[in-house]
C-alpha positions as CSV (number, residue, x, y, z in Angstrom):
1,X,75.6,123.5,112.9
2,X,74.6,124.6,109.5
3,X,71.2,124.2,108.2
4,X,72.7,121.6,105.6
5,X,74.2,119.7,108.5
6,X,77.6,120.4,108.2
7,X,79.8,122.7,111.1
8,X,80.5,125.8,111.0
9,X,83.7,126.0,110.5
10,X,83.9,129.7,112.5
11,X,83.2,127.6,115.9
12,X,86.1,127.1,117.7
13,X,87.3,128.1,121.1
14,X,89.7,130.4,120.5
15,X,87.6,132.4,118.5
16,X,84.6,131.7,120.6
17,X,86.6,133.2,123.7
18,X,88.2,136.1,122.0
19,X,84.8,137.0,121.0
20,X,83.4,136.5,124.2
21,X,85.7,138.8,125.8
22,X,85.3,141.9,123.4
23,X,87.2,144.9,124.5
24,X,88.2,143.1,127.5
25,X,91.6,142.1,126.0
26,X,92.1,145.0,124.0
27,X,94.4,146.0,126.9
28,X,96.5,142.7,127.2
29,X,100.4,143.5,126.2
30,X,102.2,141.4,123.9
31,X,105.8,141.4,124.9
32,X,108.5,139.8,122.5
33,X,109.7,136.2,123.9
34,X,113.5,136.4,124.1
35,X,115.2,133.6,126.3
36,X,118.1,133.5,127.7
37,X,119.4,130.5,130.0
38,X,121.5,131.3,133.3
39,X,120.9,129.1,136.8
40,X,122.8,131.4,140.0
41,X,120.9,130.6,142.9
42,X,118.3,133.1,143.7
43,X,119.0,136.0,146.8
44,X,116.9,138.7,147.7
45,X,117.5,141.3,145.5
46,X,118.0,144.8,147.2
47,X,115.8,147.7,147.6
48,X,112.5,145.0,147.6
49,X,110.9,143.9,150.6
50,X,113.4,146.0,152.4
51,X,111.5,148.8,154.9
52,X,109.6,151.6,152.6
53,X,109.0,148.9,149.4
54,X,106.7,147.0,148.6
55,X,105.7,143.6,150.3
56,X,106.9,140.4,147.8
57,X,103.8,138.4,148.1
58,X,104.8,135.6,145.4
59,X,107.8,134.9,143.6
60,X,108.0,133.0,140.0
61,X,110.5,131.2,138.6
62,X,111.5,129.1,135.0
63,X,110.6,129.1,131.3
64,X,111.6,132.3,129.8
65,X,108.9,131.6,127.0
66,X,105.8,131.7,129.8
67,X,107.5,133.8,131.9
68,X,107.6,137.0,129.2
69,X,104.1,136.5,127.9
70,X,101.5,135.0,129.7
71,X,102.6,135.1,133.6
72,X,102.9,139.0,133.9
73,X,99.7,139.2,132.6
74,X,98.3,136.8,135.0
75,X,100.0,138.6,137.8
76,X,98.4,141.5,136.8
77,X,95.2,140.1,136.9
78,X,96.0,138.1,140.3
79,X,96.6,141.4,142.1
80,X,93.4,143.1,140.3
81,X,91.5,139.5,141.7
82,X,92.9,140.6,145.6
83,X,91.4,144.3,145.0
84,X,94.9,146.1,144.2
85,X,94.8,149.3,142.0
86,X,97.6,150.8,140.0
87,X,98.9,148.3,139.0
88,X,102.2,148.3,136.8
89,X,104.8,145.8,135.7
90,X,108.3,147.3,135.5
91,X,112.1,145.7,135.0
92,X,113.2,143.6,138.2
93,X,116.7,144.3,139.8
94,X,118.6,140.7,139.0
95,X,118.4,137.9,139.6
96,X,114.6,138.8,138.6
97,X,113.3,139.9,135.3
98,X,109.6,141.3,135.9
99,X,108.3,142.8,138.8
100,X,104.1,143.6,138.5
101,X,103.7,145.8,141.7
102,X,100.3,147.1,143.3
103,X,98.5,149.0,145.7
104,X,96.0,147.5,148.2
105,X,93.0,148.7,149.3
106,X,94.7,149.6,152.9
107,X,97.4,151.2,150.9
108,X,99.8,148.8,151.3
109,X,102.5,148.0,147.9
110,X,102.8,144.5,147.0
111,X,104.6,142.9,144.1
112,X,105.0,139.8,142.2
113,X,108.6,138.6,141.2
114,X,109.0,136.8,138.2
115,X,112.3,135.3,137.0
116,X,112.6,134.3,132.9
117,X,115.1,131.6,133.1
118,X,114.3,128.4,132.2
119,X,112.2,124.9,133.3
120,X,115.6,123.2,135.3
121,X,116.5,126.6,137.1
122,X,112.1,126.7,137.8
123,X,112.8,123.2,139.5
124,X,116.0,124.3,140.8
125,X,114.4,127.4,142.5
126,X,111.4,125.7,144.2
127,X,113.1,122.9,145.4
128,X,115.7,125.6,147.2
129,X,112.4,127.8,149.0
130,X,113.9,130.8,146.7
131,X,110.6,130.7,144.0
132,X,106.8,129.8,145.4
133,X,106.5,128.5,141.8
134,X,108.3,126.9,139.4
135,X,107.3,127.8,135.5
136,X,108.2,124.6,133.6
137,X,107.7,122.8,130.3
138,X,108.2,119.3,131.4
139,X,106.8,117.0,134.6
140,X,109.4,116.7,137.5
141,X,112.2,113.8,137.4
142,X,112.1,111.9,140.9
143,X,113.7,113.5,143.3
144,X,113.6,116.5,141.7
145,X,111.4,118.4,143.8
146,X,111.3,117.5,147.4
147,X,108.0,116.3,148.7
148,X,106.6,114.6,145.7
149,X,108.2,111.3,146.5
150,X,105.8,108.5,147.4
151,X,102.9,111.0,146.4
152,X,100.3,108.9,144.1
153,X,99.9,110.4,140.5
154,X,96.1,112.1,141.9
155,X,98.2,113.2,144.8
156,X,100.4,114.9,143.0
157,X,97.8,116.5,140.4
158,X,97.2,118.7,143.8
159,X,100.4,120.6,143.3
160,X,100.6,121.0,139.3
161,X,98.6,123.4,137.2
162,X,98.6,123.0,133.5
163,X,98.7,126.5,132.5
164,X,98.9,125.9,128.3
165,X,100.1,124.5,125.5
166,X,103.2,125.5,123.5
167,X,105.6,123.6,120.8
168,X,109.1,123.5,119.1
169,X,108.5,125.0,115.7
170,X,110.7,124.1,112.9
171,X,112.2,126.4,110.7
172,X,114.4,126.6,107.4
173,X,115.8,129.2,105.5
174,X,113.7,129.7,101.7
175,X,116.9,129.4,100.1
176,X,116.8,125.3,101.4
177,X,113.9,125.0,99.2
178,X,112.2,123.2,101.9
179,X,109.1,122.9,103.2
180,X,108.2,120.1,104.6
181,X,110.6,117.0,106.4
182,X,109.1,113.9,108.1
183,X,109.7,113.0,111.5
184,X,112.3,110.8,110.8
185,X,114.0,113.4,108.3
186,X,114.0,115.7,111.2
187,X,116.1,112.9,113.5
188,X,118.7,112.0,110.7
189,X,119.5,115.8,110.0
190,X,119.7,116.7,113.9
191,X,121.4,113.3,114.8
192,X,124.2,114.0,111.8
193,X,123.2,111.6,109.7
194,X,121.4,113.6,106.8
195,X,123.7,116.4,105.9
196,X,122.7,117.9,102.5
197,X,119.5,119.3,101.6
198,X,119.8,117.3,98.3
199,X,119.1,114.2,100.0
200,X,115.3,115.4,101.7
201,X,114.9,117.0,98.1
202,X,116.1,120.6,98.9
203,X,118.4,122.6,97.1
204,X,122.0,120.9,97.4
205,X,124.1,122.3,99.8
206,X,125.4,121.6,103.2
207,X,123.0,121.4,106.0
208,X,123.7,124.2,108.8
209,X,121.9,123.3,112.5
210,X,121.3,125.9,114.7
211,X,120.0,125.3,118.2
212,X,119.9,126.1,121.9
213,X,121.3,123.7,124.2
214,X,118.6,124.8,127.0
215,X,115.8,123.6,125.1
216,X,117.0,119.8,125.5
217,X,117.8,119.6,129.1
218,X,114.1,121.1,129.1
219,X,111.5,120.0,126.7
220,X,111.2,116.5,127.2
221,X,109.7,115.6,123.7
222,X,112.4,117.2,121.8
223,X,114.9,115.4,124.2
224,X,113.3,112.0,123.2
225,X,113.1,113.0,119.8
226,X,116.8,113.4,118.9
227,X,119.6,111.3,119.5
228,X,122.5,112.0,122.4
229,X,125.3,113.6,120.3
230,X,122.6,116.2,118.7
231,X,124.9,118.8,120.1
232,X,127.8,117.7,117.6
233,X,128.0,119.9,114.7
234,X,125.2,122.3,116.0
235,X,125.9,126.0,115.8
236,X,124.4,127.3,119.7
237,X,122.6,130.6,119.9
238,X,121.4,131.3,123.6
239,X,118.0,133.3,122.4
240,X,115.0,132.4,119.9
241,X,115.4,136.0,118.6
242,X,118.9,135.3,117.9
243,X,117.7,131.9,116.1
244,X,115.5,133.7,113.6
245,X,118.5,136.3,112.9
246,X,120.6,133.1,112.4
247,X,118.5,131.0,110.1
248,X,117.1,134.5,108.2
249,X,120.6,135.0,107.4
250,X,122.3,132.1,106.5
251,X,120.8,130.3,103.1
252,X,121.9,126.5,104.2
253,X,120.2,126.7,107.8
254,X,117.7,124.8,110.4
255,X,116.6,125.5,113.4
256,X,113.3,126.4,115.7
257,X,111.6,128.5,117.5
258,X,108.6,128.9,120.1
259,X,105.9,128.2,117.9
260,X,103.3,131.0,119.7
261,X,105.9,133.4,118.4
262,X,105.2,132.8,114.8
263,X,101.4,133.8,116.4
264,X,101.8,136.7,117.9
265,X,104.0,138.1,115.0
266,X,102.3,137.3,111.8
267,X,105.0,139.1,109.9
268,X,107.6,136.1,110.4
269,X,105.8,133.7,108.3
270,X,107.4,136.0,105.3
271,X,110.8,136.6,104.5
272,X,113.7,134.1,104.2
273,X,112.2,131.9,107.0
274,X,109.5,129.2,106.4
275,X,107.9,126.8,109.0
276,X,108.5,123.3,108.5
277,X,105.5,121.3,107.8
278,X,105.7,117.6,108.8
279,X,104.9,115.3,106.1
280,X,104.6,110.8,105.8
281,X,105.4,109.9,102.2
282,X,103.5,112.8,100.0
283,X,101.0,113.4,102.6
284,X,101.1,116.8,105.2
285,X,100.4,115.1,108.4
286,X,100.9,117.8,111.2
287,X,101.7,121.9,111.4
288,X,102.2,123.9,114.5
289,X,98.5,126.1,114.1
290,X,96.0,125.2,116.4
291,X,94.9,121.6,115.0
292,X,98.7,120.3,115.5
293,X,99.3,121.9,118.7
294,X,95.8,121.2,120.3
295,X,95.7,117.3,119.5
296,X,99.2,116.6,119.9
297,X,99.4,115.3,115.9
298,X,102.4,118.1,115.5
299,X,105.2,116.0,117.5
300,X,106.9,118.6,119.1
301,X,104.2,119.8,121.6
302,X,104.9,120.8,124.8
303,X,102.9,122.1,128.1
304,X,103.3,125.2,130.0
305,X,102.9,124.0,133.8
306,X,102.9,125.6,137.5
307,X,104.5,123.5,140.2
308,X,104.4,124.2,144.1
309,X,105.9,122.2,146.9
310,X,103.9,119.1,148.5
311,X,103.6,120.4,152.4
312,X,103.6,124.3,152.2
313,X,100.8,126.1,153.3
314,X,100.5,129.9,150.8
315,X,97.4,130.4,150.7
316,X,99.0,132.9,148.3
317,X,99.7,130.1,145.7
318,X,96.8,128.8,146.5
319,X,95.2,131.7,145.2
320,X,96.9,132.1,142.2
321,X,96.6,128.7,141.0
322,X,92.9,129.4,141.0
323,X,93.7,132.4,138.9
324,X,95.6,130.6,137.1
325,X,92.5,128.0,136.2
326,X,90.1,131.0,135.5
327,X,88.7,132.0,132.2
328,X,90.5,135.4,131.9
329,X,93.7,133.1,132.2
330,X,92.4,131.0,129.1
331,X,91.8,134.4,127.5
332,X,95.6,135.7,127.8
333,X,96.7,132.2,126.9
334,X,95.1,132.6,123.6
335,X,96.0,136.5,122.9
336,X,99.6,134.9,123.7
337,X,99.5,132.2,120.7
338,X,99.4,129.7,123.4
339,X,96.7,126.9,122.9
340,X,94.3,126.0,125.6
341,X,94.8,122.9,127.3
342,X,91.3,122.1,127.8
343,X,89.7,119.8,125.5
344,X,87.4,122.2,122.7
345,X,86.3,121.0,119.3
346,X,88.5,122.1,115.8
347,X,87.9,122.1,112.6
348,X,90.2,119.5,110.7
349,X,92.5,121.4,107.7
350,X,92.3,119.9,104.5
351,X,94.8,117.5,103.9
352,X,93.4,115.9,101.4
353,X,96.3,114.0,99.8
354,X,96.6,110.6,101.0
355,X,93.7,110.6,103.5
356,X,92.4,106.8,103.4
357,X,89.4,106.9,102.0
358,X,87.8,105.2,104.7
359,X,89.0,108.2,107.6
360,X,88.0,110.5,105.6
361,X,84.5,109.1,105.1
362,X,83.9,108.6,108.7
363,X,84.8,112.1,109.7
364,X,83.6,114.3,107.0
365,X,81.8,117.4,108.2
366,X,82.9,116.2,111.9
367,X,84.9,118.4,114.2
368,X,87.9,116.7,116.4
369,X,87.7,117.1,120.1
370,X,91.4,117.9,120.5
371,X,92.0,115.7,123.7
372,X,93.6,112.5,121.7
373,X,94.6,109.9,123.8
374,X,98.0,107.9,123.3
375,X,99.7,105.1,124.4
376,X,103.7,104.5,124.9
377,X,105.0,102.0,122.5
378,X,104.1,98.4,123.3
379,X,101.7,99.1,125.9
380,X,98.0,99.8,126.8
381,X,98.9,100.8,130.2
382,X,96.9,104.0,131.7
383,X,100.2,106.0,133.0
384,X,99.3,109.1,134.4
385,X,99.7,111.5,131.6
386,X,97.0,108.6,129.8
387,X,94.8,109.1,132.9
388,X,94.6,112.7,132.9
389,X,93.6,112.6,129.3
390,X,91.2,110.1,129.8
391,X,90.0,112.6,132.8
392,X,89.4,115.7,130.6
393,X,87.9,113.8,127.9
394,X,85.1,111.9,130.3
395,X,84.6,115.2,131.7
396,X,84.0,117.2,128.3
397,X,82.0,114.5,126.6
398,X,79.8,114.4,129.7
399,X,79.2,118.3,129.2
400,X,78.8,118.0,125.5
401,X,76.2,115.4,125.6
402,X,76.3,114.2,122.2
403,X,74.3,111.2,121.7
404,X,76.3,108.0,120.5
405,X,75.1,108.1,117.4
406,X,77.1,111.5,116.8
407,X,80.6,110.3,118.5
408,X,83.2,108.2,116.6
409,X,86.5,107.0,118.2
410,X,89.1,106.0,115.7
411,X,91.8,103.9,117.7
412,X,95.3,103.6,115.2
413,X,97.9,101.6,116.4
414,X,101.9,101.8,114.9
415,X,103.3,99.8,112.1
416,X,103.5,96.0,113.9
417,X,104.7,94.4,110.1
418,X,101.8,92.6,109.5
419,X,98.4,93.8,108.8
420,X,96.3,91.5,110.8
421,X,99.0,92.3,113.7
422,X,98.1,96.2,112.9
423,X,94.3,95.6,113.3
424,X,94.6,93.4,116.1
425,X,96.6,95.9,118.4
426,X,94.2,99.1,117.6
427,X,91.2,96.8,119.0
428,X,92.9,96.3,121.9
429,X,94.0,99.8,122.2
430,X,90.3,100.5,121.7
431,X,88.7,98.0,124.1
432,X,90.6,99.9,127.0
433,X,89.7,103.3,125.6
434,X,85.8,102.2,125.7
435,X,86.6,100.8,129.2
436,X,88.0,103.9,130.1
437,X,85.2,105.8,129.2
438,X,82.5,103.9,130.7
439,X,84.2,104.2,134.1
440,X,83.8,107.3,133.6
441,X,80.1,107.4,132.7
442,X,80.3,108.7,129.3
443,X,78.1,107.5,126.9
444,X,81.2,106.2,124.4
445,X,79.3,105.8,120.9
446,X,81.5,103.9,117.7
447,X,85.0,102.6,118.8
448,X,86.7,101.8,115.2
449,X,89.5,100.2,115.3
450,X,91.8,101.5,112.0
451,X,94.9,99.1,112.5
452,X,98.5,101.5,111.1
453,X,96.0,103.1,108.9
454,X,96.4,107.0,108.3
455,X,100.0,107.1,110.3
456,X,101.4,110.4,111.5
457,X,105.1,109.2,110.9
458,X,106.6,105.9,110.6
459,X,107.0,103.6,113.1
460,X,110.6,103.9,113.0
461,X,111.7,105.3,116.2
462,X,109.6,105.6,119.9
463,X,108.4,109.2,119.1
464,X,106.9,107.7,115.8
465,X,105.2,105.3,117.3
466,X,103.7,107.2,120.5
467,X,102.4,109.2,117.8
468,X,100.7,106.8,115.8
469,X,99.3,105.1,119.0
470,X,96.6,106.9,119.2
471,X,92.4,107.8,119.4
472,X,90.7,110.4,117.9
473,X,87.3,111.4,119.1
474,X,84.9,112.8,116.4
475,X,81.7,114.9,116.6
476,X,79.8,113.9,113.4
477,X,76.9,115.2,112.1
């Protein structure tokens, strides 16, 4: 904190880890994320574990995102974590992609197998024994993986890792002369229903969709997010390079990519493409930096997670789900583009247009402890995914220690139609929250209840209003 009070606006974690960490990443690889989306059931592939090579101690297996970026660097430090040297990650014969191979301290080769696919062939692999792990952006359907039926939500926390945080980022051709689209813009162009530019205020011309068909079966928010015949009309590419090539070159188009790609290539936010900023009205509400990503505010957010099978003893996965946890992980996940899923504090951008005067009173020089807690639409029920936020946000406020006097909580409910209807379902949105908390002995500070007040999109459709249903947790001066 400044001497005048305010933050600095220079503290945040990512930078505070980077820095931390010095010349420690100036080694970590940034390979280009290029997906492509094929499910064969997985064999052994010849010439590994065969006599002479090297001993396949773990084998990976889903998004092609993860699996490119962050996971071979994790691998590499998992084998330097059991004491190998030499360690090198090289092409895999198919059905794999990567294989990071080293030496042990008796001499002995061992290699990790990783396999970019995608999150139903990561479930699809695990549940068949032929992957140890299953790399996936989504939580399993029932059934989906054996073992996790009739487990209890903190049972099943045992065999899941949250490795990161990712998202869907929009993107338009310049020529559109767009820049911004709200939620609900977004559903009518992808759901066939807007299909000029003219009508969202672009230049006029048909609107032409690009998209891959993999990214609905699985990323769960963009499923929810657009209607069942999204696929009508949409022109399919199978690659997110291939999408960029696509909307670079053709004047009229939309589509998206992974948003840490726009990161870890600064050179893409030139040129014909431009990312899609989400908007309510006149006001920007959400981007895919940090902020958006972090809190959930941008709606297309998505986790990176690590799933294992209830029952199985590996003390090898074991092992690298602890990796997995550790501090150099969180470091790679950042040089990635990724965003941490821990809970850290962020400065708020300036989006100053709009802002009720009240919100931005109450949070001015305050930084946003990213963890934001939501609701599903007509309900103040703790689900699991609530619980688990509520879990990492007792747990960090407990660390931070901030005394009540420095911690707002500004509880929004969706659009109800009536403002005394609004207000009314915030408070009691806000009475659990506190309730929350104090079970988990955290010294809780102002509740506020704000009513529809300072919406991230309408209330028009279920993703709208899981958006809006929301608390924010402010450190204030």
């Amino acid at each position: 904190m400044k001497a005048n009070g305010s933050f600095d606006p220079l503290i945040t974690r990512r930078r505070a880890l980077l820095g931390l960490t010095g010349a420690a990443i100036a080694g970590l690889t940034r390979q280009n994320s290029v997906r492509a989306e094929t499910t064969p059931v997985i064999i052994a592939p010849p010439g590994l574990g065969d006599e002479g090579g090297p001993e396949i101690i773990l084998k990976i297996a889903g998004d092609d995102g993860a699996a490119k970026t962050i996971i071979p660097e994790i691998a590499k430090n998992y084998l330097l974590y059991r004491g190998a040297s030499g360690i090198v990650t090289s092409e895999a014969e198919n059905p794999w992609t990567t294989q990071v191979t080293g030496t042990m301290l008796n001499g002995q080769q061992v290699a990790i197998l990783i396999r970019a696919s995608s999150t139903a062939d990561g479930f699809t692999q695990l549940a068949g024994g032929n992957a140890d792990i299953g790399l996936v952006t989504r939580t399993a359907r029932p059934n989906e993986v054996p073992g996790f039926e009739g487990l209890t939500p903190a049972e099943a926390a045992r065999y899941i890792q949250f490795l990161a945080l990712n998202a869907t980022e929009l993107i338009v051709n310049k020529a559109t002369g767009i820049e911004t689209l709200s939620v609900d813009d977004c559903l009518d162009i992808f759901g066939g229903r807007l299909r000029d530019w003219s009508a969202v205020g672009g230049t006029p011309g048909p609107i032409t969709r690009y998209g891959r068909p993999i990214d609905f079966g699985t990323n769960s928010l963009l499923a929810a997010s657009l209607p069942n015949n999204t696929l009508r009309g949409l022109r399919v590419v199978q690659s997110y390079a291939e999408m960029w090539k696509s909307v670079a070159e053709d004047p009229q188009s939309i589509g998206w990519i992974a948003a840490n790609m726009s990161y870890r290539d600064p050179k893409r936010r030139s040129g014909a493409v431009v990312p899609v900023k989400f908007k309510l009205g006149t006001r920007l509400t959400a981007m895919a930096d940090e902020y958006g990503i972090a809190t959930g505010d941008y709606p297309l957010v998505f986790p990176i997670l690590l799933y294992r099978a209830p029952g199985q003893d590996n003390l090898e996965v074991d092992s690298f789900f602890s990796q997995a946890d550790s501090v150099q992980s969180d470091v790679i996940v950042l040089q990635s583009g990724f965003i941490a899923v821990e809970p850290q504090l962020l400065v708020p951008p300036h989006f100053d247009e709009g802002v009720p005067s009240r919100y931005a009173q109450l949070t001015r020089n305050g930084l946003r402890v990213s963890t934001t807690v939501r609701f599903d639409p007509r309900s103040v029920k703790v689900e699991p995914r609530t619980k688990r936020e509520f879990d990492a946000l007792g747990s960090y406020l407990r660390r931070l220690d901030i005394a009540p006097e420095h911690l707002r909580h500004l509880a929004f409910s969706e659009e109800t139609g009536t403002a005394e209807r609004n207000a009314e379902v915030s408070a009691r949105i806000g009475d659990v929250f506190a309730r929350e908390l104090r079970a988990r002995n955290v010294r809780i500070g102002q509740v506020i209840p704000f009513g529809a007040e300072h919406a991230l999109a309408s209330s028009n459709s279920p993703l709208g209003k899981s958006l809006n249903r929301r608390v924010e947790t402010w450190v204030t001066p």
